[in-house]
SEDO-382946 format. One record per residue (C-alpha): residue number from 1; residue in three letters; x, y, z. Coordinates in pm, 1 decimal. Each point is the difference from the previous one (the first is absolute). Example, Ala and Ser with C-alpha at 12.3 -4.5 7.8 and 13.67 -1.06 7.14 Angstrom:
<atoms>
+-----+-----+----------+----------+----------+
!   i !  aa !       xx !       yy !       zz !
+-----+-----+----------+----------+----------+
!   1 ! ALA !   1230.0 !   -450.0 !    780.0 !
!   2 ! SER !    137.0 !    344.0 !    -66.0 !
+-----+-----+----------+----------+----------+
</atoms>
This chain:
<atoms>
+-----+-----+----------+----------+----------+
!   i !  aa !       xx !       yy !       zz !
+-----+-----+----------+----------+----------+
!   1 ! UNK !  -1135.1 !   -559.6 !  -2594.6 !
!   2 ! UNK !    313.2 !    158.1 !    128.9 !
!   3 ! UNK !    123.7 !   -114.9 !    323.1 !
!   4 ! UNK !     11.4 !    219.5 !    250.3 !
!   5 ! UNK !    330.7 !   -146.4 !    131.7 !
!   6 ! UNK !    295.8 !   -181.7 !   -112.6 !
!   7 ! UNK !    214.0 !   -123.5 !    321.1 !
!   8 ! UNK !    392.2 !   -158.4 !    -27.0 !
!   9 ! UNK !     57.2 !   -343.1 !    165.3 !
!  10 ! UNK !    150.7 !    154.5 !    291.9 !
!  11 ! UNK !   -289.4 !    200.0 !     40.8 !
!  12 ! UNK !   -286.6 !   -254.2 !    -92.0 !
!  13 ! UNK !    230.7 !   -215.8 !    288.6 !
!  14 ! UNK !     -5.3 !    292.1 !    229.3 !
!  15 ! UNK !   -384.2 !     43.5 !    -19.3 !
!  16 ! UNK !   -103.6 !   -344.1 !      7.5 !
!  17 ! UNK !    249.5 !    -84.9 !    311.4 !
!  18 ! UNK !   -173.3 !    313.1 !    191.6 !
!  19 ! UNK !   -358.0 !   -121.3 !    -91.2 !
!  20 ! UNK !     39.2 !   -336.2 !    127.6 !
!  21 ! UNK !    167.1 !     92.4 !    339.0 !
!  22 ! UNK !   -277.4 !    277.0 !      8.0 !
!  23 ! UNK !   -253.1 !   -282.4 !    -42.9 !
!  24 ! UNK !    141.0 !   -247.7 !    214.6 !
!  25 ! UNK !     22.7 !    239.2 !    262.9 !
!  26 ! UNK !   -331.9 !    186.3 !     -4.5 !
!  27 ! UNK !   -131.9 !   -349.6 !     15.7 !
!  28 ! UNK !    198.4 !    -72.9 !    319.0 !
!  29 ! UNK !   -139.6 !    291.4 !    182.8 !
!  30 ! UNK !   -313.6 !    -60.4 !   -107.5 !
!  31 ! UNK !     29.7 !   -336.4 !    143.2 !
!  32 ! UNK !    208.0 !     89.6 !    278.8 !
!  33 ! UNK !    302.9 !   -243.0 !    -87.2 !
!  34 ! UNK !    382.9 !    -12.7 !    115.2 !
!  35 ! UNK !     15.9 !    344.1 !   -162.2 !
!  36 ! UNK !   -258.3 !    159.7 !    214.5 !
!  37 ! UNK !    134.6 !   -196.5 !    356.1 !
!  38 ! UNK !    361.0 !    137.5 !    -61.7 !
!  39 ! UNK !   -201.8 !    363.4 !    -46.7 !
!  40 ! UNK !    -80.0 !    -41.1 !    338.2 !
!  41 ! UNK !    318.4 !   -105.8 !    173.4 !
!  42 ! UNK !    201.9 !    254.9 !   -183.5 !
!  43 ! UNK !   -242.4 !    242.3 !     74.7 !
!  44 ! UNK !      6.3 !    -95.2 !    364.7 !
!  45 ! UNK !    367.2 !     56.0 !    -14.7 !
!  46 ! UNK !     92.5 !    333.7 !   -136.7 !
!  47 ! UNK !   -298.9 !    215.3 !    -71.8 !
!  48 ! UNK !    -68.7 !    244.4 !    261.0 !
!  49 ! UNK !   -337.5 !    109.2 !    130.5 !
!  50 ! UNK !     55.1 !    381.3 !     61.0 !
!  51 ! UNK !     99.7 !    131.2 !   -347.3 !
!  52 ! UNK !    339.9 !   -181.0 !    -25.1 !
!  53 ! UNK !    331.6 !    193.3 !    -28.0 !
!  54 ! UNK !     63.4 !    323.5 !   -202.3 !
!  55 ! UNK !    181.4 !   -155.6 !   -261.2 !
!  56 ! UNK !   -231.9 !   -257.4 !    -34.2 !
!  57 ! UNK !   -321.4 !    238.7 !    -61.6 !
!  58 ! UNK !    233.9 !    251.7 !   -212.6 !
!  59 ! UNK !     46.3 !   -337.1 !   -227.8 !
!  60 ! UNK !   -309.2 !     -4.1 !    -28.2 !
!  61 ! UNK !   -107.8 !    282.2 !   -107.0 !
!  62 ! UNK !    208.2 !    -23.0 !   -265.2 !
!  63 ! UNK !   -294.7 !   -243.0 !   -174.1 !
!  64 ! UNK !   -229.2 !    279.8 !     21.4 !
!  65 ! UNK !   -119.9 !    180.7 !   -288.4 !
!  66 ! UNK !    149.9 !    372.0 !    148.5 !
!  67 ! UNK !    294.9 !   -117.3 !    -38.2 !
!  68 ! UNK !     47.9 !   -309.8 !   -263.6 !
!  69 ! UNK !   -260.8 !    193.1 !   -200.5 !
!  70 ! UNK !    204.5 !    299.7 !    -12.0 !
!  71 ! UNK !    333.1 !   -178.7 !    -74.3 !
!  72 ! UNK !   -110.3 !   -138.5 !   -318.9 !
!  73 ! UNK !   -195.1 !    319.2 !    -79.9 !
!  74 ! UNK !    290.5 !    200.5 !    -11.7 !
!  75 ! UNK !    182.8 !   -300.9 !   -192.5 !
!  76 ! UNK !   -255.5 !    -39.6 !   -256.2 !
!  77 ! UNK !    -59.2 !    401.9 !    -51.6 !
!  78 ! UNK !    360.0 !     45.4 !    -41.0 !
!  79 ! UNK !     66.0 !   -262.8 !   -254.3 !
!  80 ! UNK !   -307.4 !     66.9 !   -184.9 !
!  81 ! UNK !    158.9 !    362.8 !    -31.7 !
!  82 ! UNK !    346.4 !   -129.6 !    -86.6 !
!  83 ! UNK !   -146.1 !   -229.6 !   -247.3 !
!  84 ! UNK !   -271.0 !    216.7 !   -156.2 !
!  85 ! UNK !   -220.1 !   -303.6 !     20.9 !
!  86 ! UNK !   -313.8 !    -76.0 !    164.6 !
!  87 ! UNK !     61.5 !   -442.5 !    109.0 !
!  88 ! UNK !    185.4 !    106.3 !    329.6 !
!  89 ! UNK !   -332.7 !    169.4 !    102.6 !
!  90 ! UNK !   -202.0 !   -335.6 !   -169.5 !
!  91 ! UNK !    203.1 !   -237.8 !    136.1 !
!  92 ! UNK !    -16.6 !    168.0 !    366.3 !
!  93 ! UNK !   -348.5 !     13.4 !     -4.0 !
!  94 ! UNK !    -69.3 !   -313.2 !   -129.3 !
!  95 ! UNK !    229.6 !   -156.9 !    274.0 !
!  96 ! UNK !   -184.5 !    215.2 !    253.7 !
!  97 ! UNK !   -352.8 !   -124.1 !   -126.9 !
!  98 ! UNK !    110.6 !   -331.5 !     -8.5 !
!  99 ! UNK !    171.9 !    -37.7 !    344.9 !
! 100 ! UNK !   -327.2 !    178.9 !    219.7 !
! 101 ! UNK !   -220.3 !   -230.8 !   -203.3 !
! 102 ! UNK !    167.8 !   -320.8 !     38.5 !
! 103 ! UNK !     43.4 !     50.6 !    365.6 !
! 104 ! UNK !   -345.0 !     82.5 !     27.4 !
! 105 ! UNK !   -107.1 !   -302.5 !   -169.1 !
! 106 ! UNK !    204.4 !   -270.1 !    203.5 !
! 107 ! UNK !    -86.0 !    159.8 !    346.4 !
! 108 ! UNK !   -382.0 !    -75.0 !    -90.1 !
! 109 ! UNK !     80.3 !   -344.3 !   -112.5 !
! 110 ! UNK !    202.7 !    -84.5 !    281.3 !
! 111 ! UNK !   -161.9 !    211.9 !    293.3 !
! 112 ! UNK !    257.4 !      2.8 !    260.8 !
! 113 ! UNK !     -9.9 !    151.2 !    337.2 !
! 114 ! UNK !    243.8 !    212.3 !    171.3 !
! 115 ! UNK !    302.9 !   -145.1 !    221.5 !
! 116 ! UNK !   -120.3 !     46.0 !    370.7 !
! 117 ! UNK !    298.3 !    262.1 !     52.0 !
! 118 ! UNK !   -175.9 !    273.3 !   -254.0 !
! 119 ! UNK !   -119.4 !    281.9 !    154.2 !
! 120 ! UNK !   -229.7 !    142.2 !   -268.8 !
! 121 ! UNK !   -257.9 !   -169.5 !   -261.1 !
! 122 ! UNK !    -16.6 !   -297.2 !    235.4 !
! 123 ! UNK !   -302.2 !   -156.0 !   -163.7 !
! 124 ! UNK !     62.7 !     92.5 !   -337.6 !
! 125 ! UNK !     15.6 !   -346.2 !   -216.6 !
! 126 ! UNK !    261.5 !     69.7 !   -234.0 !
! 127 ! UNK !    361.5 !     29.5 !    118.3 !
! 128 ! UNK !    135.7 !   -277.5 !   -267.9 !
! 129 ! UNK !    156.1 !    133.0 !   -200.5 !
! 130 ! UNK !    189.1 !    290.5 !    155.2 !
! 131 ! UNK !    -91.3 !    316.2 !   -262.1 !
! 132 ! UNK !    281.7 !    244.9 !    160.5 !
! 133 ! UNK !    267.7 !   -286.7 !   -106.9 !
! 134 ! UNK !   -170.5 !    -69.5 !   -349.7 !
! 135 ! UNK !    -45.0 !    371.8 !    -69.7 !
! 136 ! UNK !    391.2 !      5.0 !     96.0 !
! 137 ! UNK !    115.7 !   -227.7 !   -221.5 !
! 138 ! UNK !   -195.3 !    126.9 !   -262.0 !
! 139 ! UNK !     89.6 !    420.5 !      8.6 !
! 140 ! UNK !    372.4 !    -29.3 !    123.0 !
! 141 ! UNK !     11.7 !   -286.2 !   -280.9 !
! 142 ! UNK !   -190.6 !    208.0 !   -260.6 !
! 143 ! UNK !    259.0 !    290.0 !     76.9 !
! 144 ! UNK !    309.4 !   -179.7 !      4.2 !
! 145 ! UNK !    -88.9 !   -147.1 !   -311.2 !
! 146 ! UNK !    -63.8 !    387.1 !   -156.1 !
! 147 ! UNK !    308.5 !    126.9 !    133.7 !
! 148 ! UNK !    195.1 !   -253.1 !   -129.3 !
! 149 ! UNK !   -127.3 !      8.0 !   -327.3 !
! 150 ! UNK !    112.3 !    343.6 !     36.4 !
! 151 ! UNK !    321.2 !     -5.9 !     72.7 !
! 152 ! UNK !     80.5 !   -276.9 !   -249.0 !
! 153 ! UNK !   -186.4 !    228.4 !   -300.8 !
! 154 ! UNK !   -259.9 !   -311.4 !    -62.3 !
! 155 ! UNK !   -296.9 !    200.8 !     18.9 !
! 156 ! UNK !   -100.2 !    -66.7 !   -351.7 !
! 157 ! UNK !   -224.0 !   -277.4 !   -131.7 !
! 158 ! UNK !    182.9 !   -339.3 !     77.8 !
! 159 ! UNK !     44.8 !   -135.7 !   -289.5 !
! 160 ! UNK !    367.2 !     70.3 !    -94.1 !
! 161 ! UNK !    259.6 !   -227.7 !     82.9 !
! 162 ! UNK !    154.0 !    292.9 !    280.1 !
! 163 ! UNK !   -289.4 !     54.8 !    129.9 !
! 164 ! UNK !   -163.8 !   -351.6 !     20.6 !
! 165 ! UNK !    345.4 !    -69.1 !    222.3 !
! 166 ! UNK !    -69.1 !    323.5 !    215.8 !
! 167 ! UNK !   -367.4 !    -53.7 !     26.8 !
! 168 ! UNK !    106.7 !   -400.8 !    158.0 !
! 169 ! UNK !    240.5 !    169.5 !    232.4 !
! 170 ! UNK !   -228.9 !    252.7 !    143.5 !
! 171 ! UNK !   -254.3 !   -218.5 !     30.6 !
! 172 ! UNK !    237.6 !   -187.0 !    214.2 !
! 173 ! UNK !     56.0 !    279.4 !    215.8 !
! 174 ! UNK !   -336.5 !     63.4 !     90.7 !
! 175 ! UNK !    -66.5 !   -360.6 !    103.5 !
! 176 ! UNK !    306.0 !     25.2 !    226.7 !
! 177 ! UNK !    -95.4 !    367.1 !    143.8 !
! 178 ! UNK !   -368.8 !    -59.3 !     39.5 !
! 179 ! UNK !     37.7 !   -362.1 !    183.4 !
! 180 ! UNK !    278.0 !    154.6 !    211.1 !
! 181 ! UNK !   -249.2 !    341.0 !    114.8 !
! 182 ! UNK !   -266.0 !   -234.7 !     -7.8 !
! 183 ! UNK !    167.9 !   -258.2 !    269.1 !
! 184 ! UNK !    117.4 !    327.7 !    237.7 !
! 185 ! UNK !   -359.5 !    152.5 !     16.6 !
! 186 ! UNK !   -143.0 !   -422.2 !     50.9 !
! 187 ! UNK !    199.7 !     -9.8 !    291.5 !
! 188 ! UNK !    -54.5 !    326.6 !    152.5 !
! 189 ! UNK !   -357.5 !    -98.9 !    -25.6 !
! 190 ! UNK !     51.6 !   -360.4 !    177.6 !
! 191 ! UNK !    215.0 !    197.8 !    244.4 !
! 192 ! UNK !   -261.2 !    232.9 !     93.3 !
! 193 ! UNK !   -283.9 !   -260.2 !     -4.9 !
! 194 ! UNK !   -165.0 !    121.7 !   -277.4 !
! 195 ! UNK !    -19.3 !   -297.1 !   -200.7 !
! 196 ! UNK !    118.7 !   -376.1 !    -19.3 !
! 197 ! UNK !    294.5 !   -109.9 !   -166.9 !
! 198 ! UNK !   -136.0 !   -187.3 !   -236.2 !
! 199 ! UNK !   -221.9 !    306.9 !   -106.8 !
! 200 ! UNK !    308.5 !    119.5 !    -69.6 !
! 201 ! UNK !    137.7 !   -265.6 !   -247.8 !
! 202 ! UNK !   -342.5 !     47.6 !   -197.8 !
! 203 ! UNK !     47.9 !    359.2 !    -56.9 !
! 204 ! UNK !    324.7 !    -40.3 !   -148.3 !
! 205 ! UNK !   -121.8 !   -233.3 !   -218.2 !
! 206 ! UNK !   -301.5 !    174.6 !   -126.9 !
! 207 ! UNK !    240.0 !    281.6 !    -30.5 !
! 208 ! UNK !    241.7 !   -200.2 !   -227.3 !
! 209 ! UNK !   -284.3 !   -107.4 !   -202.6 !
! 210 ! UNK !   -119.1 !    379.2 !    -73.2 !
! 211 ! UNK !    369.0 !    119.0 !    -39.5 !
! 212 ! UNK !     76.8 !   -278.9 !   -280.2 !
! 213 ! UNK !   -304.4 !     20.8 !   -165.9 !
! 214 ! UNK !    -41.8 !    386.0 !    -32.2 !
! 215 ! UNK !    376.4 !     15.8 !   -135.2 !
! 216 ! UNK !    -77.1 !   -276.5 !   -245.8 !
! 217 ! UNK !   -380.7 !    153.7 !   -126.3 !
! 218 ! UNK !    231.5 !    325.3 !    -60.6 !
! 219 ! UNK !    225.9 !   -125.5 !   -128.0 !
! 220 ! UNK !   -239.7 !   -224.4 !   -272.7 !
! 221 ! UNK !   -187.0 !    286.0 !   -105.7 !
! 222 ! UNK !    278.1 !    261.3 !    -21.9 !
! 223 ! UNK !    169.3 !   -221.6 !   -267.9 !
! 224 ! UNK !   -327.7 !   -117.9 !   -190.2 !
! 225 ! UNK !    -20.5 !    389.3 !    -15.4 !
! 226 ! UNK !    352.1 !     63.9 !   -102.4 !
! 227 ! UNK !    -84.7 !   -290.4 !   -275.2 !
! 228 ! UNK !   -262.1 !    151.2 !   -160.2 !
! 229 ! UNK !    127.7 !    325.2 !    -68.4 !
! 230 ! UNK !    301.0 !   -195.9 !   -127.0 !
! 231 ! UNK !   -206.6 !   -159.5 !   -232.9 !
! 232 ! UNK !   -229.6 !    347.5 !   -122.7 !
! 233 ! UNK !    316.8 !    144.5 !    -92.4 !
+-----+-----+----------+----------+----------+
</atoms>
């Protein structure tokens, strides 16, 4: 059987780095460890308990699907236009799948309950990890990673030496964007009181686990794909 993936040391390192700390820490909460005890004293320090600050709630917004979600629709519409090609619109909704049903998963494993400065969904068990950062990550990563594929013309199948090169670079780029967004809208969050740090550091992992993966399942098929019509001609 075909494998559905085929991942590059730095991204096998990459995904099994963000597993473990995901792990380790869900475990922590879970148990409520040193992780879950600095939670508290940080959140005791700077969250506020009437909404928080402008700029801290207009951060985090930016985690929400109106407006993340219609960043990397634009991105991926455009590109797929540019390109003539359908993967930007697979590879954003695979990313998009992926990311609400991870984050789905781990807040029923883990269960946690809100900070005592939220203000809405107080008894809802499932604040770990934070979805507006992981759906962050994931769209302003998934559109970086379009547009720069754009600009740099490496919107075919990777498999070229050119585009392998531009493929690694935009790939790059995402990371970079979607952990930087993804850090502003965790700490508008914390700021307002919305959620714990820590929820914060487990989003951006689970959203560096979608964002790798979905690039590198893309990226596998599109070039069995570009192989096999190598090989019927």
């Amino acid at each position: 059987m075909r494998r559905l993936l085929e991942l590059r040391a730095g991204e096998k390192a990459t995904l099994a780095g963000a597993s473990l700390l995901l792990i380790l820490l869900s475990a922590d909460i879970v148990s409520g460890g040193l992780a879950s005890r600095l939670d508290e004293s940080t959140v005791d320090a700077v969250a506020a308990t009437n909404g928080g600050p402008g700029w801290a709630r207009a951060s985090a917004d930016l985690g929400g699907l109106g407006i993340s979600g219609a960043v990397v629709a634009i991105a991926t519409l455009f590109c797929a236009h540019q390109a003539w090609r359908l993967w930007p619109i697979v590879l954003t909704s695979v990313n998009l799948a992926a990311v609400g049903s991870l984050v789905t998963a781990v807040k029923a494993a883990v269960g946690r309950t809100a900070p005592p400065t939220a203000v809405t969904n107080t008894d809802y068990a499932g604040y770990f990890p934070s979805g507006h950062t992981a759906t962050a990550v994931v769209c302003f990563g998934t559109a970086a990673f379009l547009v720069t594929a754009m600009v740099g013309q490496d919107l075919g199948a990777p498999d070229s030496v050119g585009s392998r090169a531009g493929w690694e670079r935009a790939e790059k780029i995402a990371i970079g964007v979607g952990l930087a967004v993804g850090v502003v809208v965790g700490l508008g969050t914390v700021m307002t009181g919305s959620h714990w740090p820590t929820d914060i550091v487990g989003g951006l992992l689970v959203g560096l686990l979608v964002l790798v993966t979905g690039v590198a399942v893309v990226r596998t098929q599109l070039r069995r794909r570009t192989g096999a019509r190598r090989r019927a001609l």
